[in-house]
Structures are given as C-alpha cells and as structure tokens.
MIDOSE-1310 file (N, C-alpha, C; in nm, 2 decimals, decimal comma, always signed):
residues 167
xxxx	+8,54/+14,05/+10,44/+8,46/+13,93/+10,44/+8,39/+13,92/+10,31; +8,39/+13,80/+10,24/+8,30/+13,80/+10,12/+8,13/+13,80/+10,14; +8,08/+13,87/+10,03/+7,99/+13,89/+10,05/+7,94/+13,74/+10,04; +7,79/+13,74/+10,11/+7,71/+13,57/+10,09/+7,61/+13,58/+9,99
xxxx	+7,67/+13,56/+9,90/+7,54/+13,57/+9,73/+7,42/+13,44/+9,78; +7,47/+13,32/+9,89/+7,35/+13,21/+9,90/+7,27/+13,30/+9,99; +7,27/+13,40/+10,02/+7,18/+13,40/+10,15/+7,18/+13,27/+10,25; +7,24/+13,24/+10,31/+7,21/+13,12/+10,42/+7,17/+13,17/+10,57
xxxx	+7,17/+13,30/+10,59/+7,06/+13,29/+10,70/+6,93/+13,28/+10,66; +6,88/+13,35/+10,55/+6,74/+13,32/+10,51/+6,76/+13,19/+10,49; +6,83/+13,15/+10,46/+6,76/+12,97/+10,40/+6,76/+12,94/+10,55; +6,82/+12,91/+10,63/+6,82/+12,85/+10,79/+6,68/+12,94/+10,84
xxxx	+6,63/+13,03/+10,82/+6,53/+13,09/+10,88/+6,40/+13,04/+10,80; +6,35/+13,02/+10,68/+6,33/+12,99/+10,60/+6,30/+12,81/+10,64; +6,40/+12,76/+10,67/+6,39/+12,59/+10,71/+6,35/+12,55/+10,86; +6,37/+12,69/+10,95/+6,29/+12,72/+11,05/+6,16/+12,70/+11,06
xxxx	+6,14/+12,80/+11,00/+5,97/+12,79/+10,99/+5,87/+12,73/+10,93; +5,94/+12,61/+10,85/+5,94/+12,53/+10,85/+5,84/+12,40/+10,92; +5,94/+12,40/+11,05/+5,87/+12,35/+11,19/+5,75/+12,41/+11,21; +5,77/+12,58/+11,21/+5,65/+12,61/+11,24/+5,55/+12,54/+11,16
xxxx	+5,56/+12,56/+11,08/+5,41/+12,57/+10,93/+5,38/+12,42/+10,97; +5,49/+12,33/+10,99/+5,48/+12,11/+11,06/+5,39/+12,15/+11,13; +5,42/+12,21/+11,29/+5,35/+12,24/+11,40/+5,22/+12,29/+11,41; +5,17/+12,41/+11,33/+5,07/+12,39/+11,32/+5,01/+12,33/+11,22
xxxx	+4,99/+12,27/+11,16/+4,96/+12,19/+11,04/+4,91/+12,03/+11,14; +5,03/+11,98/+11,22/+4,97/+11,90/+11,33/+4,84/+11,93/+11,44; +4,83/+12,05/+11,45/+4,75/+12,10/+11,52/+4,67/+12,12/+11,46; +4,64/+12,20/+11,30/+4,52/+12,17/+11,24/+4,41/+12,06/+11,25
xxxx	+4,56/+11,93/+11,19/+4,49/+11,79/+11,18/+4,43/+11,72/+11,27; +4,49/+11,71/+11,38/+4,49/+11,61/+11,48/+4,47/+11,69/+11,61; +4,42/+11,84/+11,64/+4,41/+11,92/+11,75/+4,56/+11,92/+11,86; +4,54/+12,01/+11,93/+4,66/+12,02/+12,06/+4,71/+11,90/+12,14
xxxx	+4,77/+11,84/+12,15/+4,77/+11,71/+12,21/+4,83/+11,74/+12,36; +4,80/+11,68/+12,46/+4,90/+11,70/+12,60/+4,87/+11,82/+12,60; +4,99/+11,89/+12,68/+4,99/+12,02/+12,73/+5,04/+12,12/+12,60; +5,04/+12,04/+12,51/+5,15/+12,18/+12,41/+5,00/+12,28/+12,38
xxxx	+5,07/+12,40/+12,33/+5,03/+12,51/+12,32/+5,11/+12,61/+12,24; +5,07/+12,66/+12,18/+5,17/+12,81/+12,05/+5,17/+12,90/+12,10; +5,32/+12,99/+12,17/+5,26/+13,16/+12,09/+5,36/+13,18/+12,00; +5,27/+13,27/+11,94/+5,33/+13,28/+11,83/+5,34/+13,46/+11,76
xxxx	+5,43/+13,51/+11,80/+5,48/+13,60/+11,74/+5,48/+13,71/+11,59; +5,45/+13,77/+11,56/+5,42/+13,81/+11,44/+5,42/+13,98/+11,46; +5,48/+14,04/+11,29/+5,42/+14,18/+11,27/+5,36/+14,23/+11,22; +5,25/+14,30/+11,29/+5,12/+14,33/+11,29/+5,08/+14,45/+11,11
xxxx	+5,19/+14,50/+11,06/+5,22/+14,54/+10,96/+5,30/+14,48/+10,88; +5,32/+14,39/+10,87/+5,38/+14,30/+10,75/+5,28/+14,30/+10,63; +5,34/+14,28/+10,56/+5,27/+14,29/+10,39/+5,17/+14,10/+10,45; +5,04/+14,12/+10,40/+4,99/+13,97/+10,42/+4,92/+13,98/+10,55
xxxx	+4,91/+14,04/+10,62/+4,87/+14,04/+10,76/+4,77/+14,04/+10,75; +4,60/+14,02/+10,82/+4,52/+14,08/+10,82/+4,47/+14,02/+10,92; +4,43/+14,15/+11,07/+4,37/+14,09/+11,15/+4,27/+14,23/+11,17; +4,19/+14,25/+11,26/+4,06/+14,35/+11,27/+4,13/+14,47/+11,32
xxxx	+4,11/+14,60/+11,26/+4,16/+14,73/+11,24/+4,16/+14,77/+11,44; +4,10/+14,72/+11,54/+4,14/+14,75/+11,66/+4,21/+14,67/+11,71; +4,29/+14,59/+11,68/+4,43/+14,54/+11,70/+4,53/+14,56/+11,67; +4,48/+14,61/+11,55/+4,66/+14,65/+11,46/+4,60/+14,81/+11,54
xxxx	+4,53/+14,89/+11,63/+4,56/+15,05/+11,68/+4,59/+14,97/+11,80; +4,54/+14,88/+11,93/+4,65/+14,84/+11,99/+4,81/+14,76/+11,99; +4,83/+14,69/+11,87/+4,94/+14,64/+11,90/+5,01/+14,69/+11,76; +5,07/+14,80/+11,72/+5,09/+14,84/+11,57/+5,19/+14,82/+11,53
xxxx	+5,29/+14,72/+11,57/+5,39/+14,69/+11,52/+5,41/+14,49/+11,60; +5,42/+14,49/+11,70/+5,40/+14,33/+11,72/+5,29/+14,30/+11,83; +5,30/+14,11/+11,77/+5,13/+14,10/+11,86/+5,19/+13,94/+11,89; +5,14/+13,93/+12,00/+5,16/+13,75/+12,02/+5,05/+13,68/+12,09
xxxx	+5,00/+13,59/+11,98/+4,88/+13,52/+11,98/+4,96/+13,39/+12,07; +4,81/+13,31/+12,14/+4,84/+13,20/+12,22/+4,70/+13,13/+12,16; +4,77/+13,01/+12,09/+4,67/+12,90/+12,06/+4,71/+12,79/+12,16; +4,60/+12,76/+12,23/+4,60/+12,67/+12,34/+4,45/+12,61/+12,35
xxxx	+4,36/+12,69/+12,41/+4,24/+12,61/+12,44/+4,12/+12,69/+12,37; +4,10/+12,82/+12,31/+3,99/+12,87/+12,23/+4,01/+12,93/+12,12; +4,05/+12,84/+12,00/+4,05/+12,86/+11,88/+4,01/+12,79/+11,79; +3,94/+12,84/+11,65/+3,87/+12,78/+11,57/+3,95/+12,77/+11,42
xxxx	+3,88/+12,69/+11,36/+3,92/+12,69/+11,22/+4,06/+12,68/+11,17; +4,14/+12,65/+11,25/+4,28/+12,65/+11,22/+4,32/+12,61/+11,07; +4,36/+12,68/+10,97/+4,42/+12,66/+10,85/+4,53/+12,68/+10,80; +4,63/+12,63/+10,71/+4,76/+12,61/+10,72/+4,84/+12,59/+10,57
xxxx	+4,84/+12,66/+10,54/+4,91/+12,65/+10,39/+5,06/+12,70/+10,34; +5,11/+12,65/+10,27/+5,27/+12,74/+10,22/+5,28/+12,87/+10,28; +5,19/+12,95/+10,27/+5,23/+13,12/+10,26/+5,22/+13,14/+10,44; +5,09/+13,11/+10,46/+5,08/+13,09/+10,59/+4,95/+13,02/+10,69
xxxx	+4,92/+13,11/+10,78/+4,81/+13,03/+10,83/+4,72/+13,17/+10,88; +4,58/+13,09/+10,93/+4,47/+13,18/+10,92/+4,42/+13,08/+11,08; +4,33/+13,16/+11,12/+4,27/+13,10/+11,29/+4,19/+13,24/+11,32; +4,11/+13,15/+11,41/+3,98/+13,24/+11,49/+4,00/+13,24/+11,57
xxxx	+4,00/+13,35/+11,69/+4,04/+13,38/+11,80/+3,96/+13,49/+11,87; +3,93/+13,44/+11,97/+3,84/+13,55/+12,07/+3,88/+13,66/+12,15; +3,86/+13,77/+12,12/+3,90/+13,88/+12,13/+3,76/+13,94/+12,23; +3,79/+13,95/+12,41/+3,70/+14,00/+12,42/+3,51/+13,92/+12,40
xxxx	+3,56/+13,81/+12,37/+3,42/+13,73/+12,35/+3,42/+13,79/+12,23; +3,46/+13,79/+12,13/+3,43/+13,85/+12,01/+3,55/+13,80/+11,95; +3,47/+13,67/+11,84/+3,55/+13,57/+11,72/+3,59/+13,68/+11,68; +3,72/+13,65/+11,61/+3,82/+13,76/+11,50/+3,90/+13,67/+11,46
xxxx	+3,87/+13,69/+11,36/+3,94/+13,57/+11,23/+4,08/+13,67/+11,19; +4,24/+13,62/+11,22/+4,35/+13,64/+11,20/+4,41/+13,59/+11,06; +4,48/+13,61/+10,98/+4,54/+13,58/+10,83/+4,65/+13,61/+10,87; +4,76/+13,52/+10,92/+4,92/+13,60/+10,93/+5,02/+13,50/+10,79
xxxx	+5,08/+13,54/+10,74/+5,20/+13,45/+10,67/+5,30/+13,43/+10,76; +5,37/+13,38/+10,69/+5,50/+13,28/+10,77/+5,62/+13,41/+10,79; +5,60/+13,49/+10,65/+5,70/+13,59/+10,68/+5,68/+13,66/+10,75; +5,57/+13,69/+10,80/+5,53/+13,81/+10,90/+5,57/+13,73/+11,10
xxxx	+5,63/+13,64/+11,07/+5,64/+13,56/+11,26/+5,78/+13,59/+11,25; +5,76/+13,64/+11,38/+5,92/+13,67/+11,45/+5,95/+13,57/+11,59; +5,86/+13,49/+11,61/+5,90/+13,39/+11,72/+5,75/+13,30/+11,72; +5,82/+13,21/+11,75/+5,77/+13,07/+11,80/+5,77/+13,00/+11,86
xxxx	+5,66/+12,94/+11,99/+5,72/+12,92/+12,12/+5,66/+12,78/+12,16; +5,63/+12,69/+12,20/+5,57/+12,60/+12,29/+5,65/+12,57/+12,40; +5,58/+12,64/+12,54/+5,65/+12,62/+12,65/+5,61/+12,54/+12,72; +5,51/+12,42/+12,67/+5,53/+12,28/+12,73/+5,63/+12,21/+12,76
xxxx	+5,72/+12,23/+12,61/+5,82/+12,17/+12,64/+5,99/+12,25/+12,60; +5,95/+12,36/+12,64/+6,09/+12,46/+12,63/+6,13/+12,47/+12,51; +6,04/+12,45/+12,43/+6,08/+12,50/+12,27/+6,07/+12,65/+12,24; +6,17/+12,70/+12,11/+6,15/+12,84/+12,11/+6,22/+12,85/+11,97
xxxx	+6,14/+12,94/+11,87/+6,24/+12,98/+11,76/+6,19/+13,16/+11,75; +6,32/+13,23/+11,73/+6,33/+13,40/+11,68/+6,37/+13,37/+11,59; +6,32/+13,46/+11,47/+6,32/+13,48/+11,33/+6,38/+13,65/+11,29; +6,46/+13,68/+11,26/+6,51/+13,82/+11,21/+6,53/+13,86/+11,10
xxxx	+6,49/+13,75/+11,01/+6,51/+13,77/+10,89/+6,41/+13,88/+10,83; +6,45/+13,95/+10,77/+6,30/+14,03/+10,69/+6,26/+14,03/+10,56; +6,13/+14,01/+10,53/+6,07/+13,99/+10,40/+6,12/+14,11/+10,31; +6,14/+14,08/+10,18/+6,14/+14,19/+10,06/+6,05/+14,32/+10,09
xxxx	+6,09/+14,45/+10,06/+5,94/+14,51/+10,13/+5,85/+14,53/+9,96; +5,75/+14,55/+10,01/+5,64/+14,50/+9,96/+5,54/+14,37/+9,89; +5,65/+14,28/+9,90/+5,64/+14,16/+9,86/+5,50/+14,09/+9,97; +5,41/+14,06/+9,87/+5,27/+13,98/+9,96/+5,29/+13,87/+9,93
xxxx	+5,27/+13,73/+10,01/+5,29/+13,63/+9,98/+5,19/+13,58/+9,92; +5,16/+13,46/+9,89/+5,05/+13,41/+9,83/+4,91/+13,38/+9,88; +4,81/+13,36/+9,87/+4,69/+13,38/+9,93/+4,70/+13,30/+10,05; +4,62/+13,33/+10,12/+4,65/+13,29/+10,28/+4,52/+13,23/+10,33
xxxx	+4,49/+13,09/+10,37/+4,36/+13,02/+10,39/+4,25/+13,12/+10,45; +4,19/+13,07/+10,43/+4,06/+13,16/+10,46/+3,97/+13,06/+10,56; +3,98/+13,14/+10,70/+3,90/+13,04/+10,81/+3,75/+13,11/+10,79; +3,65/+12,95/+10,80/+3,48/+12,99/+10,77/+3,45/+13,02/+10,94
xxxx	+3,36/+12,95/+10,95/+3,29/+12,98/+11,10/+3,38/+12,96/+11,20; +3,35/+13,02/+11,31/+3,44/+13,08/+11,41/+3,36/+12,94/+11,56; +3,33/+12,81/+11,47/+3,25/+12,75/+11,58/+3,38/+12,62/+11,61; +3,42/+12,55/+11,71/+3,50/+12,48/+11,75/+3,42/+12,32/+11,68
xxxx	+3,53/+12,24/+11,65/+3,49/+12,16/+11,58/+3,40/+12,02/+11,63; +3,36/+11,93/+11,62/+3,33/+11,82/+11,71/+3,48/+11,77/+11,75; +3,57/+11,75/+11,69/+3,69/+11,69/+11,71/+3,77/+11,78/+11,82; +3,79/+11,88/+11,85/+3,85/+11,93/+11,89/+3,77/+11,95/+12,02
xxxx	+3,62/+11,95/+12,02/+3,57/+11,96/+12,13/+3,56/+11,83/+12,22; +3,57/+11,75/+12,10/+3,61/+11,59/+12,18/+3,75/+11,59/+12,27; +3,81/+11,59/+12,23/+3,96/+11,63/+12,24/+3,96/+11,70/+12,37; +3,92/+11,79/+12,41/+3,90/+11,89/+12,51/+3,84/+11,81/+12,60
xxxx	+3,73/+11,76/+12,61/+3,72/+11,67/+12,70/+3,71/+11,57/+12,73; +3,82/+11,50/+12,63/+3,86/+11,37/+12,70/+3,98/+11,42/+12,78; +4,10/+11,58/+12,77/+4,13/+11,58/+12,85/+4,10/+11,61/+12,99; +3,99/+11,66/+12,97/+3,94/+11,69/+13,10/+3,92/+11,84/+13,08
xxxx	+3,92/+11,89/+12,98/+3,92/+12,07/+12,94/+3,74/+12,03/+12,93; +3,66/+12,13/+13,03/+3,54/+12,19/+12,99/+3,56/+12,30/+13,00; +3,40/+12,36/+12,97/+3,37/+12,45/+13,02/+3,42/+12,59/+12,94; +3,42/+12,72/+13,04/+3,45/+12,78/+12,94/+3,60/+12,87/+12,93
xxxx	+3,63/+12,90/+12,88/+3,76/+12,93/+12,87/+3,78/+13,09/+12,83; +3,87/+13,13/+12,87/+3,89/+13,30/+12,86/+3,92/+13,29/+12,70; +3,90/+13,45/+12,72/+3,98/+13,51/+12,57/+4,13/+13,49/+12,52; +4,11/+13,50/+12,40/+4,27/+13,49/+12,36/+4,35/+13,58/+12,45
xxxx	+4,50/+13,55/+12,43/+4,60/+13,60/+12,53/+4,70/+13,70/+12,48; +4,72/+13,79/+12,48/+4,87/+13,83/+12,40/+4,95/+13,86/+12,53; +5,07/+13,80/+12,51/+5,19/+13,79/+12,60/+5,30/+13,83/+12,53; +5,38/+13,82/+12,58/+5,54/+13,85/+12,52/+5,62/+13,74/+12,57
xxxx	+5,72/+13,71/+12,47/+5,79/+13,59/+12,49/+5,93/+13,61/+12,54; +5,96/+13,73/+12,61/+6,08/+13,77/+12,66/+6,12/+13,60/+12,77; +6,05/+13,61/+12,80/+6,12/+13,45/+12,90/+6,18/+13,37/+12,77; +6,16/+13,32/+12,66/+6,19/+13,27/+12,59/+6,29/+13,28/+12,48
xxx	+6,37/+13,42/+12,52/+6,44/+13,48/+12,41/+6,53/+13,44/+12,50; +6,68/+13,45/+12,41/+6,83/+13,43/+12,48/+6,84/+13,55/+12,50; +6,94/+13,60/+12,57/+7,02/+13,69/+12,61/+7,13/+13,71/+12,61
C-alpha cells in the first residue's frame, strides 16, 4: 500500500475537533443551553497540559472532565481551552489543548467523538487561555435559573466514556 504523504487521518481528526473547539466556544459565549453537557476526555501528560499536581498522581495518564452545571471561566482559543472546576470544593483552574483530548461526548443528545491521533512528541502548542477568578458569571448564573438549576451542585465529575465508545 502506498504510503499517505497527506496525512488524512490527522486532517479528519484535526477537522474533528474542530466541533469541539465550535462546542465549546458556544458554551463559552452563550452558557449550556437545554440539557447538553461535555465530557471531555484528555491526557493528563500531554505536552500543554496543566492541571494541579494531585490529579495528574490520581489520574496519570487519562482524566474525564464533565462540564455541565459547576464550572467557571470557560475560555477557548486555537490551541485549546482552559476552565475552572471544583475539585472537592476546591476551584482548580485546568489548561488542556485540543491535542491532548481523546474523546468528546454530549450525551444529551448521543453525540460522541474518539480521537487517536497523536501529537508530535514534544511539540507544545501555543499558549492556552488563561481562566481569572474561579466565580460563576451573572450570565451563566442567570441561565441556571431560569432553568430551574439552583442551589448547590456537587463537585466536578470524572467518568469514563466506555458507554460511548463503539465496539
């Protein structure tokens, strides 16, 4: 078989995530609408990463964040995205890039993307937003309860997205 000099799974993976970076980028602007919700997949060692040194000793190779109802500062750029997340009652500001996500989920509505491509190694992407205060916005807290979301809400979630993978 000839070799593929285009790379076209990277580009298809690549045009993938894509959606992601749309997806949350809509969620930055305009908060969670309806029932959707993210998890979102990532490794916890990728070049670009930066989340608080007792997560990467529990989860040292992958981690899956759920943005749904307690997250702050959501930011969203080319390289990647950055969010606050409660860990424990205890804000922790996450930095992940786009190369570092191996899946992407909203099971509102049975959506799902796995990513297998792997980044160059050592290659760091470009600087990665930088979330300020870890406080929920007026907008998003509006949002929350005009759906009817008060009150207080647990900690962030890590799950696994095995329901979501093919087989």
């Amino acid at each position: 078989m000839p070799k593929d000099l285009y790379a076209y799974h990277e580009m298809v993976e690549n045009a993938l995530k894509g959606v992601v970076r749309e997806a949350l980028d809509r969620a930055a602007r305009h908060g969670l609408r309806g029932g959707h919700h993210f998890y979102i997949t990532f490794r916890t060692r990728a070049p670009g990463v930066a989340i608080p040194a007792y997560l990467l000793a529990k989860y040292p190779d992958e981690m899956t964040i759920v943005l749904q109802h307690q997250f702050w500062g959501l930011e969203v750029g080319e390289a990647g995205f950055a969010v606050t997340l409660s860990f424990q009652n205890r804000p922790e500001q996450l930095s992940i890039p786009f190369a570092a996500v191996t899946g992407f989920a909203d099971p509102s509505v049975q959506f799902g993307l796995q990513f297998t491509a792997a980044e160059p190694p050592g290659e760091v992407p470009a600087t990665l937003p930088v979330v300020a205060a870890p406080e929920p916005s007026g907008e998003t807290r509006a949002a929350a309860e005009e759906a009817g979301e008060t009150g207080e809400r647990p900690g962030a979630e890590v799950v696994t997205l095995d329901k979501f993978r093919k087989r």
